[in-house]
C-alpha positions in Angstrom: 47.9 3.1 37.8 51.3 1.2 38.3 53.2 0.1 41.2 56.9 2.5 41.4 59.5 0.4 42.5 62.6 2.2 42.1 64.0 4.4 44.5 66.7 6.6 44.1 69.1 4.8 47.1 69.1 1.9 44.9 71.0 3.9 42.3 73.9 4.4 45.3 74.3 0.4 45.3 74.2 -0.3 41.5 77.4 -1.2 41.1 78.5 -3.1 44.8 78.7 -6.7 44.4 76.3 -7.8 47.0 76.1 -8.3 51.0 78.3 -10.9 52.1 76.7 -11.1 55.2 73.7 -10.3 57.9 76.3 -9.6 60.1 77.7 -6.1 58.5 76.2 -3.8 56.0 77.3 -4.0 52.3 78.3 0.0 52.4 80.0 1.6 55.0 80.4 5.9 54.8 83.3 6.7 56.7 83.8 10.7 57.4 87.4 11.3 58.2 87.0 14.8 58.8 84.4 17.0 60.1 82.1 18.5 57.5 82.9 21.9 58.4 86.7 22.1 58.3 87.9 21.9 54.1 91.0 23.1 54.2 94.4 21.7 55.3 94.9 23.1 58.4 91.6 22.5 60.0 91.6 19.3 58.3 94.5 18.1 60.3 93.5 19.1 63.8 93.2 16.6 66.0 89.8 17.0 67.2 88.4 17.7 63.5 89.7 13.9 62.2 89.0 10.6 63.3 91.9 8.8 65.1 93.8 6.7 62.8 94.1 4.0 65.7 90.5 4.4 65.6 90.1 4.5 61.5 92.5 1.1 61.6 89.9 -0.8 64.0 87.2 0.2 62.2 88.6 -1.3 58.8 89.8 -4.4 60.6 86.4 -5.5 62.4 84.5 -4.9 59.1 87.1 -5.5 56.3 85.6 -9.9 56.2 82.2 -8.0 55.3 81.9 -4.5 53.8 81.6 -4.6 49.6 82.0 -0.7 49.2 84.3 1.8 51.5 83.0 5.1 51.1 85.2 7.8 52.3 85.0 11.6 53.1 80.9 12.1 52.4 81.3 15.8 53.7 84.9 16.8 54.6 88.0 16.9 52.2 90.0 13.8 53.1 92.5 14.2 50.4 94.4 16.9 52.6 94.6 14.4 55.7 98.6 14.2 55.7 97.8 10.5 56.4 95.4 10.0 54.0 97.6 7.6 51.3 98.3 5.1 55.2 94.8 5.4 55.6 93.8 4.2 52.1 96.1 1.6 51.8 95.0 -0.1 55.2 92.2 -0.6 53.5 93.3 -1.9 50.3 95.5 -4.4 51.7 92.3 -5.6 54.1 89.2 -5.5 51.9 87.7 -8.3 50.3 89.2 -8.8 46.7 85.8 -7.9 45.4 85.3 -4.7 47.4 85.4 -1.3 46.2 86.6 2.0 47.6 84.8 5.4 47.1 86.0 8.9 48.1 84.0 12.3 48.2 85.9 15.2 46.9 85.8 19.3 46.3 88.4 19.1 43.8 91.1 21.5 44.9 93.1 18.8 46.5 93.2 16.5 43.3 96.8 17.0 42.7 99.3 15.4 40.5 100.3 12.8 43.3 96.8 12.4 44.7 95.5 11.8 41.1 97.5 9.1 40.3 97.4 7.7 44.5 94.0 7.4 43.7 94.2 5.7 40.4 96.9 3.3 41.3 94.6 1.8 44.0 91.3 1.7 42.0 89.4 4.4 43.9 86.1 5.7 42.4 86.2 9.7 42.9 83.1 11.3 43.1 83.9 15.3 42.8 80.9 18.2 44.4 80.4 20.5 41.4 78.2 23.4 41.9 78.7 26.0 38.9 79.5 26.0 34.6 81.2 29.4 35.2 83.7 31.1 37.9 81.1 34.0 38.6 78.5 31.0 40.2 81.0 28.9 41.8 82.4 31.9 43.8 78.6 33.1 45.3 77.4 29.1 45.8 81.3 28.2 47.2 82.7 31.4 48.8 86.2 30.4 46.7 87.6 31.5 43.7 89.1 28.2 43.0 86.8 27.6 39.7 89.7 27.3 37.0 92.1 24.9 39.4 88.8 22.6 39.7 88.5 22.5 36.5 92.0 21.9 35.4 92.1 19.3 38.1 89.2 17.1 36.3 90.8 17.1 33.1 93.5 15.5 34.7 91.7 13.3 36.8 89.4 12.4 33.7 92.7 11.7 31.5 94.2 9.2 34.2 90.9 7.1 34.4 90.2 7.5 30.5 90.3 3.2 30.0 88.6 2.6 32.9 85.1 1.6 32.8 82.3 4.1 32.7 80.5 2.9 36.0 84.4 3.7 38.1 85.3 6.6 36.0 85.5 10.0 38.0 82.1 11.6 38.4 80.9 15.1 39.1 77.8 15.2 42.2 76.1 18.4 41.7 73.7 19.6 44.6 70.6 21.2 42.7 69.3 24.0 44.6 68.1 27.7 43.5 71.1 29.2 42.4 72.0 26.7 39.8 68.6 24.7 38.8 68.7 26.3 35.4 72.3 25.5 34.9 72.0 21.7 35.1 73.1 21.4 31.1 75.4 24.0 31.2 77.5 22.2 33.8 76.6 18.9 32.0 78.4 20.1 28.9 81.2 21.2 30.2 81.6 18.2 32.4 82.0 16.3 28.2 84.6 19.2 27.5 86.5 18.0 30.5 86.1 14.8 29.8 84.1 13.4 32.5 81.9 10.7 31.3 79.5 10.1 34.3 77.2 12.8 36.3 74.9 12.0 39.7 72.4 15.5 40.4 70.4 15.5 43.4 68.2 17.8 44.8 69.0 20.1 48.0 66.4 20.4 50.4 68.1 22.1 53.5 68.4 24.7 54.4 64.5 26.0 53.2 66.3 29.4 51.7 68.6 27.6 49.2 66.2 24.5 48.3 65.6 23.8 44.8 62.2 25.0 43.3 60.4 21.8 42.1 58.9 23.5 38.9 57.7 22.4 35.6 60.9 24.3 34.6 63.3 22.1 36.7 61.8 18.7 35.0 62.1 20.1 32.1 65.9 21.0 32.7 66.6 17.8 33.8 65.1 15.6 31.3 66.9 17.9 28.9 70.3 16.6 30.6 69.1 13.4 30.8 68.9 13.5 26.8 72.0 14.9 26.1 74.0 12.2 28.6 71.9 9.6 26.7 73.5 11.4 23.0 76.6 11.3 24.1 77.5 8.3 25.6 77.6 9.5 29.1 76.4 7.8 32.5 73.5 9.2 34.4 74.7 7.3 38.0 72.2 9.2 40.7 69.4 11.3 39.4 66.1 12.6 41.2 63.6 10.2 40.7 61.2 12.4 42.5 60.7 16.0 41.9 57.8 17.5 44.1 54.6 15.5 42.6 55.9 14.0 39.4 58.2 10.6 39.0 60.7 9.9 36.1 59.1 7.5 34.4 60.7 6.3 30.8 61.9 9.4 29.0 59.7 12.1 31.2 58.6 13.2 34.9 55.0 12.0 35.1 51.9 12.6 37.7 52.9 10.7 41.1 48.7 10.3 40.9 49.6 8.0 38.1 51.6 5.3 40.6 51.5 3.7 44.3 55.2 5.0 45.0 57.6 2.5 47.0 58.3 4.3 50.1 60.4 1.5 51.8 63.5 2.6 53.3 66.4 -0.3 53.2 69.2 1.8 54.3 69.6 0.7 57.9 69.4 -2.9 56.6 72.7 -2.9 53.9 74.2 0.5 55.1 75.8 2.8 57.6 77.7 5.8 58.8 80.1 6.2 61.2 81.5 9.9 61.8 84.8 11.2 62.2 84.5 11.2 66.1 83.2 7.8 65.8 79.4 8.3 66.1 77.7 5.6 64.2 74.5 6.2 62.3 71.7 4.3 60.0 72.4 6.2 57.0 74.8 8.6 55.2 71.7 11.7 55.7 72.6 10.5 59.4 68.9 10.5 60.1 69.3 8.5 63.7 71.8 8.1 66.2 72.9 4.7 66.9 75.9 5.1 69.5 79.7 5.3 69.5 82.4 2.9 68.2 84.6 4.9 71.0 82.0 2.8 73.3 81.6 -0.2 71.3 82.6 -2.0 68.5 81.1 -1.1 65.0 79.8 -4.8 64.8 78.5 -5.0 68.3 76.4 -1.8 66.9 75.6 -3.1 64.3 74.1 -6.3 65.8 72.9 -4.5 68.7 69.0 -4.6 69.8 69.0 -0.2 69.4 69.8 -0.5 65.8 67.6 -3.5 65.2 64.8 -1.3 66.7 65.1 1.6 64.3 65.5 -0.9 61.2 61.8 -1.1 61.9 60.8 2.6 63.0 62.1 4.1 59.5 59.5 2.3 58.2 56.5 2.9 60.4 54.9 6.3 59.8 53.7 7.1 63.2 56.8 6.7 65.2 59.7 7.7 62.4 62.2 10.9 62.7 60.6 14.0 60.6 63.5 13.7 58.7 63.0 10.5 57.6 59.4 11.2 56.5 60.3 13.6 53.9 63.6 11.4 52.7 63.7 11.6 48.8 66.1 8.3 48.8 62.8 6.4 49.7 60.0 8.8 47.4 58.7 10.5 50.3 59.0 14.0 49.1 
């Protein structure tokens, strides 16, 4: 039996250059529009984005601290008609050594918001669901398959001498519809050019979860093979899958291993939502309170979020959800 140390959140800060300070977390998800609302319209309505008065504060009371911006972790922020004002508030405030991040779909990587995002060093991370049309359109509800596609070959292209850990990446959501297609999607992700692939494993609802088989690790560690032959990055994989870890080249026996379960999230991390609500993680586990009511930093340093720093991590008193969080090898 060995100690497990790694843990999957890890893999989300592999490549931020370190806390700065106590007094802010290293990360900061910001979601400029509601999860719900992905198309331009919706996107744009006022009570469906947060402020930009209110996005401007937020990047000038954290801007001294924050290493990573992460931006749109469930809406599409590309079709904010602000968007490019928001963006390069933050670029000309960051720290020098800070990065930016931005969650995409896909269907609004255009032309002009390729190379916007290019120009100012963003890392794109794009949801991918499907390696055919048929799939995308029963996991998506769109027909948009071919334009996403088309759309990473050009995003790929613009980022091709970049290197590998900020290249565009695809983030596919395993779940029962496409757990057997996990290679599939992984080769045409090399046709398109896309050198780097995170997979993680859906949990909610029950109804669409992934089924953690002998036939899913065996998927997986066939991807994780071919990324490894062909010079691709593996950035956020599953090191969990129901009662095996990935251990070397294979999923092994969790019996074989006392797991780290530690959560650090709360500690070097947070989320604040698009109508200001401020969390301890990107899952949003707990409720902190309200930048609309207080500063982020006051938050931040307040006694209510130094409380739950120590209740994700004490069995008897922690949310459900946080008992079963895969980011810290609990399920």
């Amino acid at each position: 039996m060995k100690y497990y140390q790694d843990t999957a959140f890890s893999q989300l800060h592999a490549t931020i250059n370190g806390n700065s300070s106590v007094n802010c977390p290293e990360k900061l998800y910001i979601n400029l529009v509601c999860r719900k609302h992905c198309d331009p319209l919706s996107a744009n309505a006022p009570d469906k984005q947060m402020p930009l008065a209110v996005f401007k504060g937020l990047i000038d009371g954290t801007a001294q601290y924050v290493k990573n911006y992460a931006l749109a972790i469930g809406g599409e922020a590309l079709f904010l008609k602000d968007f490019e004002k928001r963006l390069l508030h933050i670029r000309q405030n960051k720290l020098s050594n800070a990065t930016i991040d931005l969650h995409t779909f896909g269907e609004a990587l255009t032309p002009d918001n390729i190379s916007l995002l290019r120009d100012n060093s963003v890392k794109v991370n794009v949801s991918f669901c499907s390696p055919t049309n048929n799939l995308h359109t029963k996991i998506s509800g769109k027909s948009n398959f071919v334009n996403i596609c088309e759309n990473l070959q050009k995003l790929a292209s613009a980022y091709n001498n970049v290197d590998i850990s900020y290249t565009p990446a695809l983030y596919v959501r395993i779940h029962k519809l496409n757990q057997n297609k996990l290679l599939a999607m992984t080769r045409l992700a090399k046709e398109l050019g896309i050198k780097r692939i995170g997979f993680w494993l859906l949990n909610n609802p029950t109804y669409k979860a992934a089924v953690s088989s002998k036939a899913l690790r065996n998927e997986l560690e066939e991807v994780y093979r071919f990324m490894d032959k062909s010079g691709m990055l593996l950035w956020l994989y599953p090191l969990r899958v129901g009662n095996h870890v990935f251990s070397g080249t294979q999923y092994r026996p969790v019996s074989n291993y006392i797991l780290n379960t530690n959560c650090c999230a709360p500690v070097v991390s947070s989320t604040v939502d698009y109508n200001g609500d401020v969390y301890t993680c990107h899952e949003r586990s707990i409720y902190i309170d309200n930048i609309n009511n207080n500063s982020f930093i006051d938050i931040w340093r307040g006694q209510r979020y130094e409380y739950m720093r120590n209740i994700v991590n004490a069995p008897e008193h922690m949310p459900e959800k946080c008992k079963t969080c895969q980011w810290a090898n609990r399920k």
